[in-house]
N, C-alpha and C positions, 0 to 999 in steps of 0.2 A: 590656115589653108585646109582644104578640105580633101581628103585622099580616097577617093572612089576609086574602090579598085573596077577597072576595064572592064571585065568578066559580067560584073553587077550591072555596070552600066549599058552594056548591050543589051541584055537579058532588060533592063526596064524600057528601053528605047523600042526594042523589036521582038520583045514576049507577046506581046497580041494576035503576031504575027506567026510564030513558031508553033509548028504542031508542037501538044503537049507531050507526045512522048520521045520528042526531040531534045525537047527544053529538059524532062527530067533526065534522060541521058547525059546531057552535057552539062546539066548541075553534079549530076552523081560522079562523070568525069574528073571535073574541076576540085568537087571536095576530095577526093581521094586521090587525084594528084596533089594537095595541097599536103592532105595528111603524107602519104610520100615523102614529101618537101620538108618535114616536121618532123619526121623518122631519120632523116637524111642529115637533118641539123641534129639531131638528137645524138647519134652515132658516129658524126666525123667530125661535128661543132665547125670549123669556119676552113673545114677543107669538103664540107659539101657543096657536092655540084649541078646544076640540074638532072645532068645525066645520070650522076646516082639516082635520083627522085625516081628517073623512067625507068631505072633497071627496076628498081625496087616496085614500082606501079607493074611492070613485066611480073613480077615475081607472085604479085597481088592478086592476078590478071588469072596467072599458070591455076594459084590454089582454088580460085572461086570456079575456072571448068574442071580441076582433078576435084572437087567436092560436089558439083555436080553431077559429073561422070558416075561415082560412087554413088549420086542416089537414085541414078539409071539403074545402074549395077543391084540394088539392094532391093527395089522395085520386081525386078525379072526374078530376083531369086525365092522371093516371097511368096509367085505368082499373081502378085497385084500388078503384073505392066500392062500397058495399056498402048498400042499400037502409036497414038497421034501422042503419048507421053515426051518421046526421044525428040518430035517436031516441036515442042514447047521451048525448049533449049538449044537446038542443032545452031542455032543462027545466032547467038547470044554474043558470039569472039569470034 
């Protein structure tokens, strides 16, 4: 039997169709809620639950704008900020 995961199979049905920086979004989603899922089994073995996965994807979520934040921050302080820099990121989460 052949086990396609759902996810793949959309994405080949209706990738033609999807603007590309939709499709990498919700590839980039998908993997890293997967890893999540992976983390979640790694750390609670067969009492993880999806909800873990989202907390932990939350947590994933928090560090990648508090590290972007910082390189706002590190930017102005060097005097290399750049007015449309902070518009590069503002919309990201």
């Amino acid at each position: 039997m052949d086990n396609v995961d759902p996810f793949d199979k959309k994405l080949d049905i209706r990738g033609p169709y999807i603007p590309n920086e939709v499709k990498d979004s919700a590839i980039w989603v998908n993997d890293t809620l997967d890893l999540c899922w992976a983390s979640a089994q790694s750390v609670f073995g067969e009492q993880a639950t999806p909800d873990i996965a989202v907390a932990i994807l939350d947590k994933v979520m928090a560090k990648i704008a508090m590290d972007r934040q910082a390189e706002v921050l590190r930017h102005r302080r060097h005097n290399d900020y750049d007015d449309d820099y902070d518009d590069d990121y503002s919309d990201e989460f």
